[in-house]
N, C-alpha and C positions, 0 to 999 in steps of 0.2 A: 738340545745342544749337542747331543752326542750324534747326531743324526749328520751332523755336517761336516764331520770327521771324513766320511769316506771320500767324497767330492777331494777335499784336498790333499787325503793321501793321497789319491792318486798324482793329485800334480807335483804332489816332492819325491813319488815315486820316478816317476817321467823329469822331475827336472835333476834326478841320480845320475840317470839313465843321460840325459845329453851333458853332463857336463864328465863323466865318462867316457862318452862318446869323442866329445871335445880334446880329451886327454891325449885318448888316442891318435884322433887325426892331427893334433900337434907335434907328435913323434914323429910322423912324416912328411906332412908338409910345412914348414915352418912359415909361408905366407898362405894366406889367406887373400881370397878378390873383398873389396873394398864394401863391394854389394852383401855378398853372404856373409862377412861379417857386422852388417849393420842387423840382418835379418836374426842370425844367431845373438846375438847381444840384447835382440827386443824380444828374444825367446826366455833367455837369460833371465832378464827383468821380470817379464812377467811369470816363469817357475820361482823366480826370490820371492814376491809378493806372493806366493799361493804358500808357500815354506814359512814366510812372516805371518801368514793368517793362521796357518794352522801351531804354528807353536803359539800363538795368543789363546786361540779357543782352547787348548791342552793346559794353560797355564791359569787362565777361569776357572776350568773346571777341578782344579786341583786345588785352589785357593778356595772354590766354592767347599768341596769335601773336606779342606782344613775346618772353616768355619764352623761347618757342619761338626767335625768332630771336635770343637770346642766347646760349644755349645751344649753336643750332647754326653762330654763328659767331666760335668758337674754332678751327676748322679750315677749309679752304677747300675743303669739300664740302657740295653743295647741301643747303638744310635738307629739300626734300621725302625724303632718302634716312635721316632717321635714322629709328631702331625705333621698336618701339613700347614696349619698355623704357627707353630712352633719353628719350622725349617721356614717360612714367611718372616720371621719376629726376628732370626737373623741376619734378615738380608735389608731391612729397612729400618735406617734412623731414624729418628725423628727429632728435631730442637722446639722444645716447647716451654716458653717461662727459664728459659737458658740452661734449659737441662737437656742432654744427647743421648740415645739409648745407645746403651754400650753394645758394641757387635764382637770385640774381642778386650782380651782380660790383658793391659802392661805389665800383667807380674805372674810370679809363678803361684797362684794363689790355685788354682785348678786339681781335684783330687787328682792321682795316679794311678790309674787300676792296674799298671802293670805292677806296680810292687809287690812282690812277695816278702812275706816274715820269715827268716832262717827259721829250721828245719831244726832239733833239736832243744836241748834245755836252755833255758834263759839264763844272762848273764847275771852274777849273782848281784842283790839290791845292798849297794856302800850308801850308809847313811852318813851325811855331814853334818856330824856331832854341832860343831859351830852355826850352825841355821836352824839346828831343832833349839839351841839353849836363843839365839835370838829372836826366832818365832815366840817363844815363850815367854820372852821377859816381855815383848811384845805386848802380849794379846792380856797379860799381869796387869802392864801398866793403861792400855787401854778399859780395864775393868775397872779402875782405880780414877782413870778419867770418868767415866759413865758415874761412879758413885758419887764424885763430887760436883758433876756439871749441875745439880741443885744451886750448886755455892756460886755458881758464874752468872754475872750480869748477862741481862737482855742481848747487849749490843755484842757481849763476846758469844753467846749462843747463836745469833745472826752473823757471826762474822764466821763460826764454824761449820756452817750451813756453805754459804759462800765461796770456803775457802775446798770444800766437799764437792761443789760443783765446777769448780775452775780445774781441780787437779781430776774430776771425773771426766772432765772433756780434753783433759793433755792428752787420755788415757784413749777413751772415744772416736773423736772429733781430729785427733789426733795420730797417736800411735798405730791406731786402726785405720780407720778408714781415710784416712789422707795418707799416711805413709805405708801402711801394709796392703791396701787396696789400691790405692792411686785412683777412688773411686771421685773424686774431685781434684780439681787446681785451686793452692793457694797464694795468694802474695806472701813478701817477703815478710811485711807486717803479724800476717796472721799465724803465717808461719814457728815465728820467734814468740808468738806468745802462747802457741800450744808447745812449742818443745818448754817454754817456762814452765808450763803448767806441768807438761809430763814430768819435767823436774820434782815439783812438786807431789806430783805422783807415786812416784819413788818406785815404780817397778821396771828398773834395767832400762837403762837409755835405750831410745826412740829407735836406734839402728839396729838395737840385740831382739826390741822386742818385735818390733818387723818381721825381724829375721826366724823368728821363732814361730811364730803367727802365720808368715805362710810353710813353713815347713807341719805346721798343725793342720789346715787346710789341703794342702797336698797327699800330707798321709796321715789325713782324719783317722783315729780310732785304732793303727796297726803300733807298731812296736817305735818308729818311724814320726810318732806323733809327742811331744816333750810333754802333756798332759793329756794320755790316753785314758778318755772316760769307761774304757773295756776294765779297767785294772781299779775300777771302785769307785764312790764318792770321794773319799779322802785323799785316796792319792790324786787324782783328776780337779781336786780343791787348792790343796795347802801342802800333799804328802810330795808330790812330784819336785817343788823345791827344797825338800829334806835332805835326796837322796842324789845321786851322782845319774847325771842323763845317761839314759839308753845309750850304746855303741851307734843304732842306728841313727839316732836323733842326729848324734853331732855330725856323722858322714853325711845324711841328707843335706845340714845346714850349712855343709862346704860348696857342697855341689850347687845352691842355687844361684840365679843368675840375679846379684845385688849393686847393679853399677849404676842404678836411678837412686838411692840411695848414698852411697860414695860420693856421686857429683851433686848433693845434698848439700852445699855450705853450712846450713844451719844445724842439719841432722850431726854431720862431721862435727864441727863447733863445742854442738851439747855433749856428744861424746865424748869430745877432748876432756872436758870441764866440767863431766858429768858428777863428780863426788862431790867439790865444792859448791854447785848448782843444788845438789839435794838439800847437803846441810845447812843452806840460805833459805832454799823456796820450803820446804818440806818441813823445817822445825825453826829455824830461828825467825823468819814472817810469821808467820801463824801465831809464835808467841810475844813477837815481839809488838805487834801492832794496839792486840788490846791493851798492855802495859801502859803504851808511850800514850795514846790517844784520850784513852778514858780509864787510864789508871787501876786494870785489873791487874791482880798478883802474876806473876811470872812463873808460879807456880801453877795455877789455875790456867793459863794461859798455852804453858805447854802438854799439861796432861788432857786437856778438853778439845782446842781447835790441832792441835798438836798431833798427840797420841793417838787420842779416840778420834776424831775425824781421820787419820792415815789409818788405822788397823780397820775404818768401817770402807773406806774407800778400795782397799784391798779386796775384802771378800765382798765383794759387792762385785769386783773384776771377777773374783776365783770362780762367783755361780757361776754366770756364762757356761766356765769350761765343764763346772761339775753338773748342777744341776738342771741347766739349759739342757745338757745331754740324755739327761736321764726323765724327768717330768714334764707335759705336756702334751697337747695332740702334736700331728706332723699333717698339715694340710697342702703340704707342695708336694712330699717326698718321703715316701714312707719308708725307702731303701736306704738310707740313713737315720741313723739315729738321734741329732741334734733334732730341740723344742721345740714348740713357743709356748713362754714360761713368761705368764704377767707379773709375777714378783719379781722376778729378774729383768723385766724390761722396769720393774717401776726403778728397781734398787740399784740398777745401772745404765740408768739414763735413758734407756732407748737401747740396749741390746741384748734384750730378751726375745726377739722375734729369729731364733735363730735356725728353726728351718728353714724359714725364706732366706736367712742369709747363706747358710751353707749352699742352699739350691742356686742360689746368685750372689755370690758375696762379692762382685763386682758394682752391686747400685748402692748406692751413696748412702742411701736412706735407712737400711740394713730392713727393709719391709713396704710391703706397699700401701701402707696408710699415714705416709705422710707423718703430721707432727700427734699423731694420736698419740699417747704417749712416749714421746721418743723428742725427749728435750735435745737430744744431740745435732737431731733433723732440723731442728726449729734453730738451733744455734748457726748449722750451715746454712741452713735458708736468710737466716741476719745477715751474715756474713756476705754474701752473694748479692743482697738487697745494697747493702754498702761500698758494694764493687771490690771486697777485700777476696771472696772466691769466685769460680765458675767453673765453668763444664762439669756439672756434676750429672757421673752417667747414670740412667735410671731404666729400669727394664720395662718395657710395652706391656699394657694391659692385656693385647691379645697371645704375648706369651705367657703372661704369669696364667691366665683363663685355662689355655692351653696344657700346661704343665698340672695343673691343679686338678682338671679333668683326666690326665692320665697318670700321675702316680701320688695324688692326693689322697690323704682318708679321709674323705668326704663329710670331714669337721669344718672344712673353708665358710670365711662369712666374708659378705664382700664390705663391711665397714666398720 
């Protein structure tokens, strides 16, 4: 490509030159014969067409080296080292079973390797007294559900189970990967029924946690990141909500670029009406259901699908951040630090596989095996079978190969 550059500089060098030339000769003769101006005008034309060709090739090859450094920085390895398979993987989609290989990311989800952490002593750590005494009465009354779920009917044990996987997919299927990735399209149907769920959820409406999610991506692991698994299991678990965010967290989280989210009606919506949505989906369904239907105590109802089904759905999110970072092989990417962590992909649905997903956290699937354990995958694959999603983007075999082969630890198993 670069090779056919010179050819047409030359001709927008030479089409400078007569229309220069032209400038000139209009200073003095203001007519022109009728003839030389037909012949100068078809010179004209075709110096514009050699001028048009070469800013298109200049504009390829610009957008080509964007791609390229999108691609290549998902990891924090030089782009001039990736393949030639890899630099292939980006330039070809493919639609297979209605899924599109993503060649670029709709959101700011991509690490930053220009950031740097200030220079100096960290800003001192404000603990908010009020989230340690509610974390705690918390995790009291969830221990108080787990002692009594003995005493709960079958159906209300089933219905906590249930009510554990609807609000781990608001969370998922959700929060994640439809709103923080835009790794798939949903209707407005499916939409409204995971912001429900994320309601249910109960961790910060769908737009905060987005918004948090790629600012964590972006500056995985630095000062910049609102659960930095650098700063310990605990804090990177349960401690980071204790205490007052980083200075840089919040500056990052201004800076990003969130207007796919804004023109959200529903994301909007659930934020409007986020408080009265939790304490509907989140505690008064959960308890109210086994009551009315088959006559469980209200008591037993709120402490078991209630309590303890919300404090297990929680740290079941919080691994991910802590533990996914810290235990496991790394068979994409061993320049980061994120898992893959089979307790955490069992105990959160499906996203435990999270070196794959930091090395690509743009495929849908958050791994590339499909619905192997990864109920989340299996729920958007329903969903898409029923025409409720689509385009869900996923990454080409011959680039995960690729990538696996050059900054894998040679832990990869292909199924």
């Amino acid at each position: 490509m670069w090779r056919d550059i010179p050819s047409h500089l030359v001709k927008f060098i030479s089409l400078y030159n007569v229309l220069n030339k032209s400038t000139s000769e209009a200073s003095v003769n203001d007519i022109t014969a009728s003839s030389a101006s037909d012949t100068h005008g078809t010179d004209r034309l075709a110096h514009f067409f050699a001028a048009f060709n070469l800013f298109q090739l200049i504009r390829r090859i610009n957008t080509r080296q964007a791609r390229l450094h999108f691609i290549g920085s998902y990891s924090r390895i030089p782009l001039e080292k990736m393949t030639e398979a890899e630099d292939h993987g980006t330039k070809h989609a493919r639609h297979t079973n209605g899924k599109v290989a993503a060649e670029v990311s709709s959101v700011e989800d991509v690490f930053d390797d220009t950031y740097k952490e200030k220079e100096g002593p960290k800003p001192p750590r404000q603990i908010v007294w009020k989230n340690v005494a509610l974390m705690t009465l918390l995790h009291i009354g969830a221990m108080y559900g787990l002692i009594i779920t003995p005493s709960a009917s079958t159906l209300t044990l089933a219905w906590s189970v249930l009510c554990f996987l609807v609000s781990a997919l608001g969370v998922t299927a959700g929060a994640h990967r439809l709103w923080s990735h835009r790794s798939y399209k949903a209707s407005i149907p499916l939409r409204i029924f995971l912001a429900t769920a994320n309601s249910m959820a109960f961790q910060n409406d769908v737009y905060e946690w987005a918004r948090d999610h790629r600012v964590h991506h972006k500056y995985s692991e630095t000062d910049a990141d609102p659960h930095n698994a650098v700063r310990g299991f605990f804090f990177s678990h349960i401690g980071w909500l204790l205490v007052r965010k980083h200075p840089d967290v919040i500056e990052k989280g201004r800076k990003l670029e969130l207007n796919d989210l804004k023109a959200d009606k529903v994301v909007m919506f659930q934020r409007k009406y986020y408080k009265p949505s939790v304490l509907l989906m989140c505690f008064f369904v959960p308890m109210w259901v086994p009551w009315y239907f088959w006559g469980e105590t209200l008591w037993v109802g709120y402490f078991v699908p209630g309590l303890l089904r919300y404090t297990l759905v929680l740290n079941a999110t919080w691994l991910v951040n802590s533990a996914a970072h810290m235990w496991g092989n790394r068979p994409y990417d061993t320049t980061i630090n994120p898992r893959e962590n089979k307790f955490v992909t069992f105990s959160a649905i499906g996203e435990g596989f999270h070196n794959y997903h930091h090395t690509f956290p743009f495929d849908y699937a958050t791994s590339e095996f499909g619905c192997k354990l990864n109920l989340t995958t299996c729920f958007i694959d329903f969903m898409c079978y029923l025409g409720l999603a689509k385009d869900c983007k996923k990454v080409s075999r011959e680039l995960v190969t690729a990538r696996v082969q050059r900054t894998g630890d040679g832990s990869h198993r292909s199924g």
